[in-house]
C-alpha positions as CSV (number, residue, x, y, z in Angstrom):
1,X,76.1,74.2,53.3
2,X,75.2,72.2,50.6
3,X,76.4,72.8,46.5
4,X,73.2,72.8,43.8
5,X,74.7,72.8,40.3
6,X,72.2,73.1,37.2
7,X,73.8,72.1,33.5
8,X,71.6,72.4,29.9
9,X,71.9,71.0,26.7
10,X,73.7,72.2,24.1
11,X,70.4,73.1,21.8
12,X,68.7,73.5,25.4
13,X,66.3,71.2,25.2
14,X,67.2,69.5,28.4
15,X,67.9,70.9,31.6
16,X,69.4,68.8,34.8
17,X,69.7,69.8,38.3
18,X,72.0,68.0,40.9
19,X,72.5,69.0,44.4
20,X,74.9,67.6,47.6
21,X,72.9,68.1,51.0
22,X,74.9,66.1,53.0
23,X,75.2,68.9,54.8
24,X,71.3,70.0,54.8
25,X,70.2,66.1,55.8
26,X,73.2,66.5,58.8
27,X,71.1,69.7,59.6
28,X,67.9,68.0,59.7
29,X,69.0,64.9,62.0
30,X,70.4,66.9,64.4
31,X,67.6,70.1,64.5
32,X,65.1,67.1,65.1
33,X,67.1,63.6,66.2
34,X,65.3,61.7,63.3
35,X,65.6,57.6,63.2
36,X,67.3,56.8,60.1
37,X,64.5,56.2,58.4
38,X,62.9,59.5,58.9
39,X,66.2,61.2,58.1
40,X,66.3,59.4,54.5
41,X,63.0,60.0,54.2
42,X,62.6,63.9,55.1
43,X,66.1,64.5,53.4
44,X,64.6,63.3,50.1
45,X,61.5,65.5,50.5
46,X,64.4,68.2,51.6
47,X,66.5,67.5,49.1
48,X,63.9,67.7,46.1
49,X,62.2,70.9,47.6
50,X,65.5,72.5,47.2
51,X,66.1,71.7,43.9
52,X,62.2,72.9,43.0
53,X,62.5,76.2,45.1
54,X,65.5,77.0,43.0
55,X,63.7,76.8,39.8
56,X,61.4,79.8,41.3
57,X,61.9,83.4,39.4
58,X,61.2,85.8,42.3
59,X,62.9,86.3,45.9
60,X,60.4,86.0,47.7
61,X,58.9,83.1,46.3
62,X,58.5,79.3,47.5
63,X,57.6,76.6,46.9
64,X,55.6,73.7,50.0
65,X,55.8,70.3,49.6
66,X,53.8,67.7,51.8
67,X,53.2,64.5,52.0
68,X,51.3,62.6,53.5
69,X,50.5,58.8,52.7
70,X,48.5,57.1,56.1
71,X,52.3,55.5,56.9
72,X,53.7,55.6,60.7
73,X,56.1,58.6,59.7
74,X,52.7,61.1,59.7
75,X,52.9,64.1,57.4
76,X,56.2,65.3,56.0
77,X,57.0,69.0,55.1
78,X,59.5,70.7,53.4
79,X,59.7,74.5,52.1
80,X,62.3,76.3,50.3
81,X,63.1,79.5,48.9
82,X,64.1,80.8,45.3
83,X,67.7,80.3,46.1
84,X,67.2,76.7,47.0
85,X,67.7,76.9,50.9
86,X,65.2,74.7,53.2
87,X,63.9,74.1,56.2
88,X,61.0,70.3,57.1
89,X,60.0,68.7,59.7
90,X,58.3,65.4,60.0
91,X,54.9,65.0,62.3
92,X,56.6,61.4,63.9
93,X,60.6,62.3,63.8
94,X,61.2,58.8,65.3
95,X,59.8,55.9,63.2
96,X,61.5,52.1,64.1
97,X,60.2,49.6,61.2
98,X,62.0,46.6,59.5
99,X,64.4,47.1,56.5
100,X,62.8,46.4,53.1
101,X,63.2,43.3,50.8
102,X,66.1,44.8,49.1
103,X,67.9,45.0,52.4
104,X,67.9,49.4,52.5
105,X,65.4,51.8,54.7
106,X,62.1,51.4,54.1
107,X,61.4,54.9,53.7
108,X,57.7,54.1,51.8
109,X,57.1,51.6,54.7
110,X,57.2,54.5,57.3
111,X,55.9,57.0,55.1
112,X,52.8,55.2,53.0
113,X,51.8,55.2,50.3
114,X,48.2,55.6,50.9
115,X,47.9,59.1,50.4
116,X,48.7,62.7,48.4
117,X,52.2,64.8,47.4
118,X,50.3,68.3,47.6
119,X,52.9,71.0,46.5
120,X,51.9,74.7,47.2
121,X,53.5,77.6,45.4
122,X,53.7,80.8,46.9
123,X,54.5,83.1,44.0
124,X,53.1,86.3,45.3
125,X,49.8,86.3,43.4
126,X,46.8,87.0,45.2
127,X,46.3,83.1,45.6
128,X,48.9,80.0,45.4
129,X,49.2,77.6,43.0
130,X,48.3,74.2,44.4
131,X,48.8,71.2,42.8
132,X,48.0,67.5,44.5
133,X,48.4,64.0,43.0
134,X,48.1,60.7,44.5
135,X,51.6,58.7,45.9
136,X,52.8,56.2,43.9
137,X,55.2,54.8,46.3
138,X,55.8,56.7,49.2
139,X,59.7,56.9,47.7
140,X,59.5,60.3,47.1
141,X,61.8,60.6,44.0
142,X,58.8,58.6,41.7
143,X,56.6,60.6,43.6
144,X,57.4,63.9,42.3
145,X,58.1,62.8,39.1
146,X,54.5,61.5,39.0
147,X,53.7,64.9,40.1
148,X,55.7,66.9,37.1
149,X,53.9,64.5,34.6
150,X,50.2,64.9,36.4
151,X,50.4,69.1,37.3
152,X,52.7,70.1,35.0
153,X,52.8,68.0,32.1
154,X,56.9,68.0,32.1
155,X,58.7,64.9,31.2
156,X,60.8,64.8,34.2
157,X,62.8,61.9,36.4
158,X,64.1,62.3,39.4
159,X,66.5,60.4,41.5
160,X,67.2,61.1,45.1
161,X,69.1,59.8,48.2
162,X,69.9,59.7,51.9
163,X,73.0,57.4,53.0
164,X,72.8,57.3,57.2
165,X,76.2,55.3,59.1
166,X,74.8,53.1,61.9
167,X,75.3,55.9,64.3
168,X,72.7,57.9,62.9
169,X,74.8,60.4,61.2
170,X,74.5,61.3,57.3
171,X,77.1,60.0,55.5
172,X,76.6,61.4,52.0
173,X,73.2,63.0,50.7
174,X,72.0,64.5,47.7
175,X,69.7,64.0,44.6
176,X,69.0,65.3,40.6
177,X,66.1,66.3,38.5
178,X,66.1,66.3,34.6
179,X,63.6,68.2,32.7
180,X,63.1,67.7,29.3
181,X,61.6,70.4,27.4
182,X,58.5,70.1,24.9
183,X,60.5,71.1,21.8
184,X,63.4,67.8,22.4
185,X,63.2,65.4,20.1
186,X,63.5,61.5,20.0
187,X,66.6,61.5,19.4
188,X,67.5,63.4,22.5
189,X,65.0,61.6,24.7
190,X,66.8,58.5,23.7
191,X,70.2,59.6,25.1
192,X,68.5,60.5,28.3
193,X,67.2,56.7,28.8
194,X,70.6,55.5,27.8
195,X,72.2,57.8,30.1
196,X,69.8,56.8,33.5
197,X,69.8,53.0,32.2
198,X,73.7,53.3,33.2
199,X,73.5,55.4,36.3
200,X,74.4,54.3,39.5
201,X,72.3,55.4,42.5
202,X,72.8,58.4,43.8
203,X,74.4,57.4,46.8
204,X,76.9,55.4,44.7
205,X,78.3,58.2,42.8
206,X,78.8,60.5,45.7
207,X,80.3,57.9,47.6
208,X,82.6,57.7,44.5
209,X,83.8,60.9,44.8
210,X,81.3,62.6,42.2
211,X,80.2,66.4,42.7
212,X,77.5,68.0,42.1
213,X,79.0,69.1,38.7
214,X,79.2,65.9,37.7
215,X,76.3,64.5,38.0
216,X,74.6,66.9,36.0
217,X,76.9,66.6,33.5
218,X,76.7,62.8,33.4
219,X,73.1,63.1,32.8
220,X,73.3,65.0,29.8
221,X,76.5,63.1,28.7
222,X,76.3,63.0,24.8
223,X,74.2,66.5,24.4
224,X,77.0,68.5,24.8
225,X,76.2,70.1,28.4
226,X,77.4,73.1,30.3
227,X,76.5,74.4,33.3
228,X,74.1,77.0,33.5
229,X,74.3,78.1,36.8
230,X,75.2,76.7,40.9
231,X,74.3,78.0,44.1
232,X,75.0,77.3,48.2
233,X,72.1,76.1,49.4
234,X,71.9,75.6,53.5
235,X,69.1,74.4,55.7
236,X,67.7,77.4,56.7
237,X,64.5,78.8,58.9
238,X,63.3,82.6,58.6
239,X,61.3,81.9,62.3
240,X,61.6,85.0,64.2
241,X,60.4,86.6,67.7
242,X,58.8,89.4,65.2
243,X,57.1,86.7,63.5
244,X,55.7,85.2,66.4
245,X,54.6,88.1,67.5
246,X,52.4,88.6,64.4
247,X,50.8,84.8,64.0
248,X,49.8,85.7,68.1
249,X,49.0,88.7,67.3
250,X,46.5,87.4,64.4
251,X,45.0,85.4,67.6
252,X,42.8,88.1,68.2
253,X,42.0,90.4,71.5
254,X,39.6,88.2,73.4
255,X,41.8,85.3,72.8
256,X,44.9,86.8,73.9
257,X,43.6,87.8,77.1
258,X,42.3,84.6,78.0
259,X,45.7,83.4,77.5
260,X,47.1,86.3,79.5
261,X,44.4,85.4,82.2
262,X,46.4,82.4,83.3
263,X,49.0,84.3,84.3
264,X,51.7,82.1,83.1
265,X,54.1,82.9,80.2
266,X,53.4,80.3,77.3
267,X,56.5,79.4,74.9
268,X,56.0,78.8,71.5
269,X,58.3,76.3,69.6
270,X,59.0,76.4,65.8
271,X,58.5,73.1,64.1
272,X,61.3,73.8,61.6
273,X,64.1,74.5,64.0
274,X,63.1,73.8,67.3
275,X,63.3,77.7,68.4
276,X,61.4,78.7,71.4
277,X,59.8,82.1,71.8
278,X,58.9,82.9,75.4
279,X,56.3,85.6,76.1
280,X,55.1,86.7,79.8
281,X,51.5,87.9,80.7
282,X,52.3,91.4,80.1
283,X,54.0,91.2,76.3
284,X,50.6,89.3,75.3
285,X,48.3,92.0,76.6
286,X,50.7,94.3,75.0
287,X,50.1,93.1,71.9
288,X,46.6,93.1,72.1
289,X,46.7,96.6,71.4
C-alpha cells in the first residue's frame, strides 16, 4: 500500500501531489523480477501514473502512459485508475547496462531517449484523449513535465524516484507533481523556484524520514498550504478469467475453432500480474457460441 497526499495553496493557485510507493515499486519487482534498473525505471513511470490517474474525475476513468524511446528496456507501460492505484510492465524486465557519470542507474541509458511519452486517457467519451510528445531524456520525471507544458499547457515540475539495495529490493520509493495554476502570479511562481532550488531528491527526503505529507507541504512552504485530500493507493490489476473470456471471445468464431482444432488447452498470461488463464478445447468452442 502506498500513501498519495495532495496539499493547495492558500489562495489555490498551486496544487502539489506527493506519493510513497515503496510499496507499489516492491510490488512491481517482485510481480516481474525487474534488474534494478528496470525497477527504477518502471517505478517512476508507476509512480507518476498514479499520481496522474488520481487527478481523474470519474470511477471509471484512467489514464495510459507509454514510453518508448529505441533504449534496451523496450516499451514501458503503466495504467492507473481515478483513485490512483496501478498496475506496468516493461517489454525487457531484465536490462544489465553500466551506471551513469553521476555514479546512479542509468535509467535513460536502458530506456532511450530516442523516442515518444504517448499518454492515453480513457474518460468514457466515445473516443480517448491522446496526447504524444517527444522524450527529452528518457528520465521520466522531465519527461512528463515536458508533456504537461506540450499537451496541456500547465506549468508543472515533477520529481520522482526509485532507491533499489544491492539485493534488488526497493528500499524507499515515491515521487511529487506541482501544478501551478494559470491565475498564480510572479510572486507565487517565485517561491516555487526558491522552494525546488532547496529540495533534496526525492530519495533523500524519504530516506530522512519525510512522509508523504511533507513533502507536499514543503513544496508549497511559504503559500500557506493544507492538504486537500490523501488516498491508499496499491499496485493493483482488474485481469480476470471473465475478462479473458471476452478479449477471446472478440477472436471471433472461425478463429476460435482453429485454436480449438489443436486440441490442446492454450493459457493466456497477463502482462500486468503474471496471472495465467487456462482454457481446454471444449471452453473455447463454448464460447464461440
Amino acid at each position: 500500500m502506498g500513501i498519495l497526499k495532495r496539499a493547495i495553496a492558500k489562495d489555490a493557485s498551486v496544487v502539489s501531489c506527493a506519493v510513497d510507493a515503496t510499496d507499489i515499486v516492491a510490488e512491481i519487482e517482485r510481480i516481474h523480477k525487474t534488474s534494478a534498473v528496470i525497477t527504477a525505471g518502471l517505478g517512476r513511470l508507476s509512480i507518476a501514473a498514479s499520481m496522474m490517474g488520481y487527478g481523474l474525475k470519474s470511477d471509471g476513468d484512467t489514464v495510459t502512459l507509454r514510453i518508448k524511446g529505441g533504449g534496451p528496456a523496450g516499451m514501458l507501460v503503466a495504467v492507473a485508475d481515478s483513485h490512483g492505484n496501478v498496475k506496468s510492465y516493461a517489454e525487457n524486465p531484465v536490462v544489465e547496462i553500466p551506471l551513469n557519470d553521476k555514479g546512479k542507474l542509468d535509467v535513460g541509458g536502458a530506456v532511450g531517449n530516442d523516442g515518444t511519452l504517448s499518454v492515453v486517457k480513457d474518460l468514457g467519451l466515445k473516443d480517448p484523449y491522446v496526447g504524444v510528445c517527444p522524450l527529452v531524456s528518457g528520465e521520466i520525471a522531465e519527461d512528463i513535465a515536458r508533456y504537461y507544458a506540450d499537451s496541456e499547457q500547465t506549468p508543472t515540475v515533477c520529481g520522482l524516484g526509485v532507491l533499489v539495495n544491492p539485493d534488488l529490493s526497493v528500499n524507499v520509493a515515491g515521487g511529487y507533481l506541482i501544478h501551478v495554476l494559470p491565475f498564480a502570479d510572479d510572486s507565487v511562481i517565485d517561491i516555487i523556484e526558491k522552494n525546488l532550488a532547496a529540495l533534496p531528491p526525492v530519495t533523500k527526503m524519504m530516506s530522512d524520514g519525510m512522509t508523504a505529507e511533507d513533502i507536499a507541504l514543503k513544496l508549497l512552504d511559504g503559500l500557506e498550504p493544507n492538504i486537500l485530500d490523501e488516498n491508499e493507493v496499491f499496485y493493483k490489476c482488474n485481469c480476470s478469467r471473465e475478462r479473458t473470456e471476452k478479449i477471446l471471445y472478440s477472436l471471433g468464431k472461425d478463429e476460435l475453432e482453429l485454436i480449438a482444432a489443436d486440441n490442446e488447452p492454450i493459457t493466456v498470461n497477463c502482462h500486468f500480474c503474471d496471472q495465467k488463464y487456462v482454457f481446454s478445447p471444449e471452453e473455447l468452442l463454448s464460447l464461440r457460441k
